[in-house]
C-alpha positions as a Markdown table, in Angstrom:
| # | Residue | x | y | z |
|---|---|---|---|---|
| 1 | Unk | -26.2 | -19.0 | -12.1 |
| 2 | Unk | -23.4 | -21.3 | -11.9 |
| 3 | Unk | -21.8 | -20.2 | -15.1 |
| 4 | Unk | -21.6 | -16.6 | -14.0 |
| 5 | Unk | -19.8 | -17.8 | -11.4 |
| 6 | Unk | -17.3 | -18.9 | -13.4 |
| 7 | Unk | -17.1 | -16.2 | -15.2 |
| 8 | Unk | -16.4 | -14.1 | -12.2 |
| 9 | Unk | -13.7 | -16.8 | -11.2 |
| 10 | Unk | -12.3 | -16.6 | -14.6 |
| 11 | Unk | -11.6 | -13.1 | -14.7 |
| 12 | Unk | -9.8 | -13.5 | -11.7 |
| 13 | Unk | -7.1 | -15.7 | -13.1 |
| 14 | Unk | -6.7 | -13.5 | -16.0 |
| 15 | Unk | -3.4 | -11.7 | -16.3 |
| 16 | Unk | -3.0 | -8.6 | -15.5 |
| 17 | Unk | -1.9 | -5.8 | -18.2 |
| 18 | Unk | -0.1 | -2.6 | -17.9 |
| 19 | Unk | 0.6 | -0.1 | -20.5 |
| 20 | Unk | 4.0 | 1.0 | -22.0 |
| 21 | Unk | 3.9 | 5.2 | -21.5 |
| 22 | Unk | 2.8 | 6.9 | -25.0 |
| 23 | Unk | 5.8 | 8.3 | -26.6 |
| 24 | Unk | 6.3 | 11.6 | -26.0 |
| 25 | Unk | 4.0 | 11.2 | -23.4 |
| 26 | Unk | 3.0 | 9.6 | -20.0 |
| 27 | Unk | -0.3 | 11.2 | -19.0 |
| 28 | Unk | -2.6 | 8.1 | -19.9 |
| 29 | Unk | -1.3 | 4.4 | -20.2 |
| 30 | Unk | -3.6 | 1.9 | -21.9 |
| 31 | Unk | -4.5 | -0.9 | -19.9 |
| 32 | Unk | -4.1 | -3.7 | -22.8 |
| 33 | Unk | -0.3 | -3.5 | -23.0 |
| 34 | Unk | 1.5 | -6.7 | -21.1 |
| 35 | Unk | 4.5 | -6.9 | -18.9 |
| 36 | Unk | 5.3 | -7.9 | -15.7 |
| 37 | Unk | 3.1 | -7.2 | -12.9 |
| 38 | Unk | 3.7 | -3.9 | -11.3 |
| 39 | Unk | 0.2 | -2.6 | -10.3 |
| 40 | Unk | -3.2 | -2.8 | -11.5 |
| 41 | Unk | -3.4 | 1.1 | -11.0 |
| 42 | Unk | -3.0 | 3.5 | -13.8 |
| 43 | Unk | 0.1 | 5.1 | -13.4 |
| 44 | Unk | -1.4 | 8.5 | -14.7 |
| 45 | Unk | -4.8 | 9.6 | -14.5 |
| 46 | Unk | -5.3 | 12.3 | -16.7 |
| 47 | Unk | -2.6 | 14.1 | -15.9 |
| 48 | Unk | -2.3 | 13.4 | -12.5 |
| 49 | Unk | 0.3 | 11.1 | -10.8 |
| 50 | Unk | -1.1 | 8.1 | -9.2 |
| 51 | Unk | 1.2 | 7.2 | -6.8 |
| 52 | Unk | -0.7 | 3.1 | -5.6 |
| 53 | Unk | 1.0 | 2.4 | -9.4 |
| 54 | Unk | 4.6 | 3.1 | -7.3 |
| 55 | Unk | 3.2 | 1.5 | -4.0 |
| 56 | Unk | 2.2 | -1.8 | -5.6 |
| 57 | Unk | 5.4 | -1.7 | -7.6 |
| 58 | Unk | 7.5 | -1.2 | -4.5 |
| 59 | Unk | 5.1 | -3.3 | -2.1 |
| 60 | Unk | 3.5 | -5.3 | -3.9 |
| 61 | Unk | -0.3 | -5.5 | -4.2 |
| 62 | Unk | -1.5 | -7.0 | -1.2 |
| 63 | Unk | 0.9 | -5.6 | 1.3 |
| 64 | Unk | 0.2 | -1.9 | -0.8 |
| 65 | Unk | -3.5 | -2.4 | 0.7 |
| 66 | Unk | -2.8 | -3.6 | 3.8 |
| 67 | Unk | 0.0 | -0.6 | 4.3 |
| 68 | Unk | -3.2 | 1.7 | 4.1 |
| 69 | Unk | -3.4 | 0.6 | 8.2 |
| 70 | Unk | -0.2 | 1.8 | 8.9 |
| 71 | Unk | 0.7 | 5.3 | 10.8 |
| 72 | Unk | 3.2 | 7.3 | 9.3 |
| 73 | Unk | 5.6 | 6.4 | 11.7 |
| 74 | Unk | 5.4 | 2.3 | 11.6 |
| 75 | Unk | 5.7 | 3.4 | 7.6 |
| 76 | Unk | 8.9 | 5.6 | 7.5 |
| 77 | Unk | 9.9 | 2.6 | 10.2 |
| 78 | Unk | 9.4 | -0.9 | 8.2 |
| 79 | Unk | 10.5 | 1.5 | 5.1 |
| 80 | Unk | 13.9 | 1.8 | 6.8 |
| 81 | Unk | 14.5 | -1.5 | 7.2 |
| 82 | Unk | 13.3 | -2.6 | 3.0 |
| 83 | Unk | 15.9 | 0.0 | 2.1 |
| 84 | Unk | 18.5 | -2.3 | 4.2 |
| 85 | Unk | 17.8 | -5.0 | 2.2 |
| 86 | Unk | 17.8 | -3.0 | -1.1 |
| 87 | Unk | 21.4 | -1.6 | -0.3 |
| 88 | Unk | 22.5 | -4.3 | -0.9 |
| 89 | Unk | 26.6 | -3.6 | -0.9 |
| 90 | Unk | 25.9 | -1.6 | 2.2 |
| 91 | Unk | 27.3 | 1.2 | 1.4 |
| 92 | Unk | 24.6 | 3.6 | 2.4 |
| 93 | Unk | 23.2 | 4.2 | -1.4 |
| 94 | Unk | 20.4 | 2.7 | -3.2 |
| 95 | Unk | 21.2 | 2.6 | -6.8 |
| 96 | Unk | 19.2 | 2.3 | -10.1 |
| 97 | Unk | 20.3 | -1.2 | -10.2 |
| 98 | Unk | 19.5 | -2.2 | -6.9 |
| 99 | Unk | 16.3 | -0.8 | -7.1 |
| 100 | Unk | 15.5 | -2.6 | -10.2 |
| 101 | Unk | 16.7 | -5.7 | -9.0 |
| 102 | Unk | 14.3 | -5.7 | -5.5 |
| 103 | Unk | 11.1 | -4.9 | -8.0 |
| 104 | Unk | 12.3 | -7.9 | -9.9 |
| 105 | Unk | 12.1 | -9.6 | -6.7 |
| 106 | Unk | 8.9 | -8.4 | -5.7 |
| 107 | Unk | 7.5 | -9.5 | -9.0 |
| 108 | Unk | 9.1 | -13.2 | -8.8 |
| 109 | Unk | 7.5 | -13.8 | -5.3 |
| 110 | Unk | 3.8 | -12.5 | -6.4 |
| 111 | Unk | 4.1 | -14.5 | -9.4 |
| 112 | Unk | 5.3 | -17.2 | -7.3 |
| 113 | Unk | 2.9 | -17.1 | -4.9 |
| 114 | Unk | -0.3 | -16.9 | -7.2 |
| 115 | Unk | 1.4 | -19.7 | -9.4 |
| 116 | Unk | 1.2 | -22.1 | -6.0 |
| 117 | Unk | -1.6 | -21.3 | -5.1 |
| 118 | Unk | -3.6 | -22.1 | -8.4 |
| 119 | Unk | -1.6 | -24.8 | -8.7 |
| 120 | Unk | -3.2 | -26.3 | -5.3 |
| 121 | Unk | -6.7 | -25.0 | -6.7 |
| 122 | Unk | -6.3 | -26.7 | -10.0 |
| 123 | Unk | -4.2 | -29.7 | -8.9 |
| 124 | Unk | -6.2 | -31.6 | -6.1 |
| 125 | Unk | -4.2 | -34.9 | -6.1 |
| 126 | Unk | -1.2 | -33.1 | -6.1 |
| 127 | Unk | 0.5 | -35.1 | -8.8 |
| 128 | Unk | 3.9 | -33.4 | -10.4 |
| 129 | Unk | 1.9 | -32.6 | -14.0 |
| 130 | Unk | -0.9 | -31.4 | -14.7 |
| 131 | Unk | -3.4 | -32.9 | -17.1 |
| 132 | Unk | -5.8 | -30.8 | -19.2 |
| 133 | Unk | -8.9 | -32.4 | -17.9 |
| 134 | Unk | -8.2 | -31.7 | -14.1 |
| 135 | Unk | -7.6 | -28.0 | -14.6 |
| 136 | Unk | -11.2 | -27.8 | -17.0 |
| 137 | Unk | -12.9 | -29.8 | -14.4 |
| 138 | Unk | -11.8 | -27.2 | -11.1 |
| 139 | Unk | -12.2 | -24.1 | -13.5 |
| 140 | Unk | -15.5 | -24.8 | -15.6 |
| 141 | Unk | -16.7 | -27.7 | -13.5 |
| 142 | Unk | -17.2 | -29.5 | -16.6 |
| 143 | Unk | -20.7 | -28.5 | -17.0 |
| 144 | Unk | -23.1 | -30.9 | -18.5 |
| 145 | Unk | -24.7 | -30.2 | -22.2 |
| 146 | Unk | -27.9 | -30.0 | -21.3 |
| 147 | Unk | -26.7 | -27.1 | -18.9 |
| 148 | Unk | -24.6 | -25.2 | -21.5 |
| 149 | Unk | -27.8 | -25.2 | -24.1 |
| 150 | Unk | -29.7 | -23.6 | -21.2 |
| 151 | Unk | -27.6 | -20.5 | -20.9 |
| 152 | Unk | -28.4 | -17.7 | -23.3 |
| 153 | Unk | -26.6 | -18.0 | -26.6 |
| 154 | Unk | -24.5 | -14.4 | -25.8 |
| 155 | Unk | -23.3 | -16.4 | -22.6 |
| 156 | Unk | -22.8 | -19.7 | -24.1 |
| 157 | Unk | -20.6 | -18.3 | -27.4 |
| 158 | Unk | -18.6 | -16.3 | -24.4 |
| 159 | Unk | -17.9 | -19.3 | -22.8 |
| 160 | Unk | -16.9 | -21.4 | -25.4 |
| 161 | Unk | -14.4 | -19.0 | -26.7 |
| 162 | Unk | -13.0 | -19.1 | -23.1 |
| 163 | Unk | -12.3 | -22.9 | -23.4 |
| 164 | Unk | -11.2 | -22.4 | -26.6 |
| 165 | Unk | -8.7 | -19.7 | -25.5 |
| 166 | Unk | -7.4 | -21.5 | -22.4 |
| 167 | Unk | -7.0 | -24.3 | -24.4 |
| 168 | Unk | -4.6 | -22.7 | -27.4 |
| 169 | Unk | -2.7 | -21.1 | -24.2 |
| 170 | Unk | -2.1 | -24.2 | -22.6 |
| 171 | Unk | -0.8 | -26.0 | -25.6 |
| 172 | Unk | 1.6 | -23.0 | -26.0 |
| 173 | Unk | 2.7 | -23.5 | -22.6 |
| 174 | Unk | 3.1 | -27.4 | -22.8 |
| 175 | Unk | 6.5 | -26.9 | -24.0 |
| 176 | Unk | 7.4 | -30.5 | -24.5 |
| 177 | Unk | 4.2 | -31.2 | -26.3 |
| 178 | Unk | 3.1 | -33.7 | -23.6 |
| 179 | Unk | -1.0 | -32.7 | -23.2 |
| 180 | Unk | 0.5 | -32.1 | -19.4 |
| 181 | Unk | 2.0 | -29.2 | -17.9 |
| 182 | Unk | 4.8 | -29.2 | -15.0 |
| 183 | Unk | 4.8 | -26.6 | -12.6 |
| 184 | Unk | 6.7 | -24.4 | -14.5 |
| 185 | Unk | 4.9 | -24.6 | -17.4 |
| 186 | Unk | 1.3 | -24.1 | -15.7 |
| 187 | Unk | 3.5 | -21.0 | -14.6 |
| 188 | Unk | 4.0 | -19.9 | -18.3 |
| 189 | Unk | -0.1 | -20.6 | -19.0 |
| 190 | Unk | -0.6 | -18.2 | -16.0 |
| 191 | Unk | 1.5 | -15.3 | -16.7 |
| 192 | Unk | 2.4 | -15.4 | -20.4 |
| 193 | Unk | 3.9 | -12.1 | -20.7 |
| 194 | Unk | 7.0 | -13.1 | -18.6 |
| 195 | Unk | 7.6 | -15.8 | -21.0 |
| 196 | Unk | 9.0 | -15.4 | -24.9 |
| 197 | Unk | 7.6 | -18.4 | -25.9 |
| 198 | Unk | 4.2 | -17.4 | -25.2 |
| 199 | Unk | 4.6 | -14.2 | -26.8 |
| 200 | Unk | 2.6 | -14.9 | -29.8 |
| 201 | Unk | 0.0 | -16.0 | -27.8 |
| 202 | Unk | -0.2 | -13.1 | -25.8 |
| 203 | Unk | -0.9 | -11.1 | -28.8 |
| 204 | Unk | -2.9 | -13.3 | -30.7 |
| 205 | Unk | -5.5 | -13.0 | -27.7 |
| 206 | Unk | -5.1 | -9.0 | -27.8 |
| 207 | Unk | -6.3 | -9.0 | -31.1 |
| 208 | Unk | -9.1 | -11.5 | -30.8 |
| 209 | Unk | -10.3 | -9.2 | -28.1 |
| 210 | Unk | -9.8 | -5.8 | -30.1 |
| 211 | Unk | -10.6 | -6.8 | -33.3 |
| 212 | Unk | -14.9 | -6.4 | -33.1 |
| 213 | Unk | -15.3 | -7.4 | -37.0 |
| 214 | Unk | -13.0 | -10.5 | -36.9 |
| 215 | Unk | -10.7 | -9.0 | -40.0 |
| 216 | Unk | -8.0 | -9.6 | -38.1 |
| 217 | Unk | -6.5 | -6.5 | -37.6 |
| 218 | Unk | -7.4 | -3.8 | -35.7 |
| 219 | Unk | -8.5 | 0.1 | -36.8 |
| 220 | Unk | -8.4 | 3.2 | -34.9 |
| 221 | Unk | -12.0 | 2.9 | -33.9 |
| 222 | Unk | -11.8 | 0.0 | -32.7 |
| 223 | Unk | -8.4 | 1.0 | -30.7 |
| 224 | Unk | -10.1 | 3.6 | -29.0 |
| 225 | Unk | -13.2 | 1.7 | -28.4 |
| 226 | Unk | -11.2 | -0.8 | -26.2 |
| 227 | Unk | -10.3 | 1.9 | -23.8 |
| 228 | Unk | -13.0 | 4.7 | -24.1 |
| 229 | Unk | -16.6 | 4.5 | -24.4 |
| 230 | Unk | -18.2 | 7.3 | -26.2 |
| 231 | Unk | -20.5 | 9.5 | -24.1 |
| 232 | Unk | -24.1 | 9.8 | -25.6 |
| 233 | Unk | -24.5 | 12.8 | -23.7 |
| 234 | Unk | -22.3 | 14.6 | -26.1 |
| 235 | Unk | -19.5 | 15.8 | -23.8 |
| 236 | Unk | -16.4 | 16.5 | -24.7 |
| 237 | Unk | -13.7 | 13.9 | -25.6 |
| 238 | Unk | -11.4 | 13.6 | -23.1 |
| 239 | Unk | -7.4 | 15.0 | -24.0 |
| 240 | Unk | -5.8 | 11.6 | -23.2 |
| 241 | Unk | -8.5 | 10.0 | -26.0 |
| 242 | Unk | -7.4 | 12.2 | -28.7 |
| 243 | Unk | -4.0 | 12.1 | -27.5 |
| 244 | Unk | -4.2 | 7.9 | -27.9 |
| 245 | Unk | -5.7 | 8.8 | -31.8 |
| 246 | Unk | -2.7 | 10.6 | -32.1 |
| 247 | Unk | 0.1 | 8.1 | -30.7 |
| 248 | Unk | -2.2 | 4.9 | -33.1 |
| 249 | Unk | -1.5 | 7.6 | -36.4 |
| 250 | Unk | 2.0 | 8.5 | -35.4 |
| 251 | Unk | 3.7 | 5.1 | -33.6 |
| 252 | Unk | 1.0 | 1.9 | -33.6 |
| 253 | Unk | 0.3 | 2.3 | -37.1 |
| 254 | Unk | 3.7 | 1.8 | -38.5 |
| 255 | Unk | 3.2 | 1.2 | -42.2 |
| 256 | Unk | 0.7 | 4.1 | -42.2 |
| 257 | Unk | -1.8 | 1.8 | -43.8 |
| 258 | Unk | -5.0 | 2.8 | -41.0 |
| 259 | Unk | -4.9 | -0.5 | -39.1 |
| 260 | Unk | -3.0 | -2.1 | -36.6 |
| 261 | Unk | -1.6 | -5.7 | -37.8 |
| 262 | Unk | -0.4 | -8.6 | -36.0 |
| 263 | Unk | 3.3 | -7.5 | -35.7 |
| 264 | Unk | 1.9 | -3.9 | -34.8 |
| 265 | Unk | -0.2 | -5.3 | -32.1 |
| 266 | Unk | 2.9 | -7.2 | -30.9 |
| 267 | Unk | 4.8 | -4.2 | -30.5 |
| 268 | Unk | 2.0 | -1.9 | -28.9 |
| 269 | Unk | 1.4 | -5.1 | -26.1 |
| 270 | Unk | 4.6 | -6.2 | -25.6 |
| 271 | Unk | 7.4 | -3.8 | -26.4 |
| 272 | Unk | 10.5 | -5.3 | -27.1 |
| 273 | Unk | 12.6 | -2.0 | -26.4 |
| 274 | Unk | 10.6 | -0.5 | -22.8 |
| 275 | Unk | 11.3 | -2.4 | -19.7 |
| 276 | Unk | 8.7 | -1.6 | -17.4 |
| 277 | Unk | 10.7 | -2.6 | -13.7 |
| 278 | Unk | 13.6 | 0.1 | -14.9 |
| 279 | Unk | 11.1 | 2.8 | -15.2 |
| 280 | Unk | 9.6 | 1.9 | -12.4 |
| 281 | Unk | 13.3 | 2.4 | -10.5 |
| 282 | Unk | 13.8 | 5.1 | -13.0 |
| 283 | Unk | 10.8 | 7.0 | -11.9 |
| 284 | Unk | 11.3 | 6.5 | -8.2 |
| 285 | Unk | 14.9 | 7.7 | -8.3 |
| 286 | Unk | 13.8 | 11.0 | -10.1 |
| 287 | Unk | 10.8 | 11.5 | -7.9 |
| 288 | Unk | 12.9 | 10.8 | -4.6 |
| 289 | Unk | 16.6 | 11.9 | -5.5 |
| 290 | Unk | 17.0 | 15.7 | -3.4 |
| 291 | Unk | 20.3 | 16.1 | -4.6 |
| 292 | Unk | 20.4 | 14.7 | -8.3 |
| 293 | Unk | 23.4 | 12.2 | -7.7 |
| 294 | Unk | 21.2 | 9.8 | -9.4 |
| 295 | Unk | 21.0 | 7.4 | -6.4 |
| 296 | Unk | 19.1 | 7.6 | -2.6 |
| 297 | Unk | 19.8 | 7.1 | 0.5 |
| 298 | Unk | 17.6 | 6.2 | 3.0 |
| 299 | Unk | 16.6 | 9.2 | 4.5 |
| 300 | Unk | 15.9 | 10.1 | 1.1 |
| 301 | Unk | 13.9 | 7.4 | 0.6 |
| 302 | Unk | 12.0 | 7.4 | 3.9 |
| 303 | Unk | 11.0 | 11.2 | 3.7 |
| 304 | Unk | 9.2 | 10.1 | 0.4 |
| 305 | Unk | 7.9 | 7.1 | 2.6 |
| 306 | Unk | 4.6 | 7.9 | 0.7 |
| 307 | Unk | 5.9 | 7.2 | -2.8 |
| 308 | Unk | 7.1 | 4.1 | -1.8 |
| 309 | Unk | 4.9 | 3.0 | 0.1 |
| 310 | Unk | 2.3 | 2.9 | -3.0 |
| 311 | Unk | 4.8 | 1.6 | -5.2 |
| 312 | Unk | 6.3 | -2.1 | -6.2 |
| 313 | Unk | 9.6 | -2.2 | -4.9 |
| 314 | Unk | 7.2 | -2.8 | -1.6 |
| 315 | Unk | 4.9 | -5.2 | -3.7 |
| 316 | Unk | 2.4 | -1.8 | -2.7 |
| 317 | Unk | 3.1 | -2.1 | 0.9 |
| 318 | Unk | 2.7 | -6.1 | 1.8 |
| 319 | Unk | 6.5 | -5.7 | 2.7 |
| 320 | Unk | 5.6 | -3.6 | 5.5 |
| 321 | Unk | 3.4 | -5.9 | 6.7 |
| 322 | Unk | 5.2 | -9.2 | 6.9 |
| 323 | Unk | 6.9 | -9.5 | 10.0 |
| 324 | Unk | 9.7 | -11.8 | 8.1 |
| 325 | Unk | 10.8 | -8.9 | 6.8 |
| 326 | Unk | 11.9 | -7.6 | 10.0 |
């Protein structure tokens, strides 16, 4: 069916969410919580370190999979040279800093990359603006009535509220209030999270999703509910679950009043004090540092070539691949 189609294609343009560590803990992340693209992985499973989080984050995502072809030589190799380019004031020592500041470019050139690409996709004639009718035409191939009222109601309601939430995120990113969105500002409608102006947006969407009763806020059960699906079988709760009712009583739930409100949601999906690329350098620098001088150097760096590899300051190991890079 045509619409499932879209559907699929739909929830490939949607943007990607990673989870602000638990305080007090980092054994399971949500996958709700927004920032900049580091990985699609889970950072912790359980309590077990995934280490594709740190190879997308370092890589990037396509190069992390493609890395996978790689012998361990050709990897400790091309890792050599990234390090190079990280140092950047030569001086044999990859900082904090400078490891922060390659993930940020690693981010900027995926989000670059996807935003030209879509922009191609959505944009046939290849005008300078965008209008609102081309991008509804190439993304729900602006089906006709009598096909909508043949879907099932379940599937029609869904897509609907897909329109409807496309629609309220591309008004928030037509800053200038034209009905038309620039490049940059088909940039914002794409990845939101990068964006303060789309901030209320963002979290408006995470509690439409959340919220199952439409009260418009959201309870512990229904918290939980968007992560973890109860077993009918009547195993055991898993720890990280009854960890995450803890962290919703103790931290989401500010005002103590049982539900999570707007501002609440706000801070769960978009912290404004955790800055996800630091910890990702942070985290990499503790992991690889042998000597505890709080920065690497390369041979540091490459004898953990299988940290890195997995992780975004190689965009997950697409830098090893490009032959630009070297």
């Amino acid at each position: 069916m045509k619409s499932l189609a879209i559907v699929a294609f739909l929830t490939a343009l949607l943007v990607v969410t990673f989870a602000k560590p638990a305080e007090k803990q980092d054994e399971h992340q949500s996958d709700r919580v927004k920032d900049t693209k580091l990985s699609d992985e889970a950072h912790f499973e359980g309590k077990e370190h995934n280490v594709d989080y740190d190879h997308e984050a370092f890589l990037g995502e396509d190069e992390a999979k493609t890395f996978k072809d790689l012998s361990p030589e050709e990897s400790r190799k091309r890792l050599g040279v990234i390090v190079d380019k990280i140092d950047t004031d030569n001086d044999g020592f990859v900082t904090e800093e400078e490891l922060k500041t390659w993930i940020e470019h690693q981010q900027k050139t995926f989000i670059f990359d996807d935003v030209i690409g879509l922009w191609t996709a959505h944009n046939p004639d290849k005008n300078d603006l965008m209008t609102w009718d081309e991008y509804n035409s190439t993304t729900y191939s602006n089906l006709p009535e009598e096909e909508l009222n043949q879907m099932p109601e379940s599937e029609h309601m869904d897509f609907t509220k897909m329109i409807r939430r496309d629609k309220a995120r591309w008004n928030a990113a037509d800053e200038n209030n034209d009905n038309l969105l620039s490049r940059d500002e088909f940039t914002a409608f794409l990845h939101p999270e990068n964006f303060e102006r789309m901030r209320d947006i963002v979290i408006q969407e995470t509690l439409e999703d959340v919220d199952k009763n439409g009260d418009g806020q959201i309870s512990l059960a229904e918290y939980i509910g968007d992560m973890y699906k109860e077993n009918n079988e009547g195993a055991d709760e898993p720890e990280w679950v009854k960890t995450e009712r803890e962290q919703f009583s103790q931290f989401r739930d500010k005002n103590k009043d049982g539900f999570m409100d707007l501002q609440e949601v706000g801070e769960w999906i978009l912290p404004t004090d955790y800055d996800h690329m630091e910890a990702e350098a942070k985290h990499l620098i503790y992991e690889s540092d042998k000597n505890k001088d709080k920065k690497l150097t390369k041979e540091e760096i490459v004898d953990k070539y299988d940290l890195f590899v997995g992780s975004q300051a190689t965009n997950y190991g697409e830098s090893l691949q490009r032959h630009d890079e070297f």
